[in-house]
N, C-alpha and C positions, 0 to 999 in steps of 0.2 A: 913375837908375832908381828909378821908386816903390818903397813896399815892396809895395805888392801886386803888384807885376810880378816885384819879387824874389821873393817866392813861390810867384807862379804857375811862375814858370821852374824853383824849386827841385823843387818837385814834379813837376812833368815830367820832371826826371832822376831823382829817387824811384823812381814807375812806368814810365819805360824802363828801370832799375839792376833792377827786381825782376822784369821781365820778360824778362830776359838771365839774370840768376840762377836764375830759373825752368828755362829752356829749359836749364841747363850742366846742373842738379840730373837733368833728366831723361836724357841723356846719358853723365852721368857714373855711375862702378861705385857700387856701396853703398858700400863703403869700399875704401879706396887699399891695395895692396899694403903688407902688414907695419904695419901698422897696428894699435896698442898695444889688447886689447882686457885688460881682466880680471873672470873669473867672480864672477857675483852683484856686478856693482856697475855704474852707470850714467853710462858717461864720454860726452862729445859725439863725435859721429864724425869721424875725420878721412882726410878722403879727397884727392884730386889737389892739389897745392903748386897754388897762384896767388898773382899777386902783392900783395904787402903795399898799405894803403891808401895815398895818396897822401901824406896828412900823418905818415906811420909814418918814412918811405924815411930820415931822417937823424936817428932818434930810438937807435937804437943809434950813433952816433957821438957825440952829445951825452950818448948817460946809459947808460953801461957795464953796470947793472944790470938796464936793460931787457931786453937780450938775453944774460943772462950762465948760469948751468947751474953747478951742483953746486958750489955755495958753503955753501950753509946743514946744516941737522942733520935728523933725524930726528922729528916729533916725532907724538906719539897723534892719531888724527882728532878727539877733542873739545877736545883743546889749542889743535888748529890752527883749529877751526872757534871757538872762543871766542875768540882773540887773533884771528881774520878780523872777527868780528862785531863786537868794541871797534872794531876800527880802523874798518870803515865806516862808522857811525854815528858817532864822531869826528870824522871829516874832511867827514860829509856836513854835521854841525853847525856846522863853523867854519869852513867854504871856499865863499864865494858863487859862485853860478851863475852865468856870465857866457859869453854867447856870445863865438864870436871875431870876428860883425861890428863887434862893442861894441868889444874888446879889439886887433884888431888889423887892422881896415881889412877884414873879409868874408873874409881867407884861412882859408883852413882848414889851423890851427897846430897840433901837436900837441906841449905843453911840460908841463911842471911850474905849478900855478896861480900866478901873482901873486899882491901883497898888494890886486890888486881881487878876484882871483876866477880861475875857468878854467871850460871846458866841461868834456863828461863825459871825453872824451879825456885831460884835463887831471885828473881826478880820479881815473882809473885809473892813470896814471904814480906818482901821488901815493901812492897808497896801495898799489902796488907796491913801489915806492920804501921804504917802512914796512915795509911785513912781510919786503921782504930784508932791510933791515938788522935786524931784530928774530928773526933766523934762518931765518925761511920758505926751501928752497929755493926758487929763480928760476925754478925749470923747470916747479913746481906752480902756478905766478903766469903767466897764461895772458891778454894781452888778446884780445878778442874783437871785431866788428862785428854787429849786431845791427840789427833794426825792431823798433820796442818796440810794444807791443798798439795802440797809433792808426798804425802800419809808418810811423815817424817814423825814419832815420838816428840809432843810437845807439851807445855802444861802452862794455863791461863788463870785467871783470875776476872771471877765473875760475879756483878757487881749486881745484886735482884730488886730491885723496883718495881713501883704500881705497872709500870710502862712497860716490863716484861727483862731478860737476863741478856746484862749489857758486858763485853768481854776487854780484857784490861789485857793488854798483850805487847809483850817486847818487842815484835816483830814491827809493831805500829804504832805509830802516835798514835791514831784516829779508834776511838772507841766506839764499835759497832756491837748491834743486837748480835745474839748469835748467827740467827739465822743468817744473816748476810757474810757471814765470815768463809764458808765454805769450807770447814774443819768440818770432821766426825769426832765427836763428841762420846768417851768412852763412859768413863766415871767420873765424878763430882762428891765433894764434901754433901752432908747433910745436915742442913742449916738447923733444923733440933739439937742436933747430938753433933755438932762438927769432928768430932774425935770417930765418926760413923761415917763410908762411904757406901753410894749407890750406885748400883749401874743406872747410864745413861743412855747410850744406845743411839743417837740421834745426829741428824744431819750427815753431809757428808758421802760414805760411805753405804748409811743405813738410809737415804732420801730414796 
């Protein structure tokens, strides 16, 4: 297959993916029953469980941490957000971007990066992976799917504070609230049950 064929085809599941997205979003309640809100701060919504991405489904059997809950400590939002924003910026500096067509024959892998590199998928484990073991609970360590501002398939890592859901992203050093990011925001982990996703539905696309 060329790659403009690869392309073209990729995008064609793109806009049928965001045209189904669309149609659930309208469907579905604003937010899901029991649904974690808290006053004066600005968390992503999480509404009806769906299922995890495809490349997700054996990432908690491979990395415990991924899906793991109430291991870490306590710590101030400027603590957390200062040790968030060293680590993203660190790893966005020394971990090359590599697709997984590059990497691993066009599957779509979702691993820890190699010493070539990884995608974003790959970068978000990574730097989850860091702030647990650097004490972050796992439960505030939140991957996400996303269309980034050109609705290009992306996936972030979202860091949830009294101060509301801060996004940890390859694409930038600078760690911003969602909302300012201008992504639409599909689905997200569910910090109870992280081995659980929810539709999100938000920003972006659905503003």
């Amino acid at each position: 297959m060329t790659r403009r064929n690869f392309a073209a085809r990729a995008w064609r599941r793109i806009a049928s993916g965001l045209a189904a997205l669309t149609f659930a979003a309208m469907i579905l309640p604003p937010v899901a029953a029991g649904a974690e809100t808290v006053a004066g701060t600005s968390w992503l919504p999480m509404r009806q469980t769906m299922a995890a991405p495809k490349g997700f489904r054996d990432v908690c059997s491979r990395y415990d941490w991924a899906c793991a809950s109430g291991r870490g400590h306590a710590m101030n939002t400027d603590a957390t957000l200062k040790l968030a924003k060293t680590t993203n910026s660190q790893i966005n500096r020394t971990t090359r971007q590599v697709a997984d067509d590059r990497q691993y024959g066009g599957a779509d892998t979702w691993a820890l990066p190699t010493a070539r590199g990884g995608d974003c998928e790959d970068f978000v484990l990574l730097k989850k992976k860091v702030l647990v073991s650097q004490g972050i609970p796992p439960e505030t360590l939140l991957i996400a799917t996303v269309l980034d501002r050109k609705r290009a398939p992306h996936a972030v890592l979202i860091l949830r504070t009294d101060a509301g859901d801060f996004v940890l992203d390859n694409l930038r050093n600078q760690i911003k609230h969602w909302t300012e990011t201008g992504y639409t925001f599909l689905r997200m982990q569910d910090p109870k049950a992280p081995r659980r996703w929810h539709a999100v539905f938000a920003g972006g696309a659905f503003s």
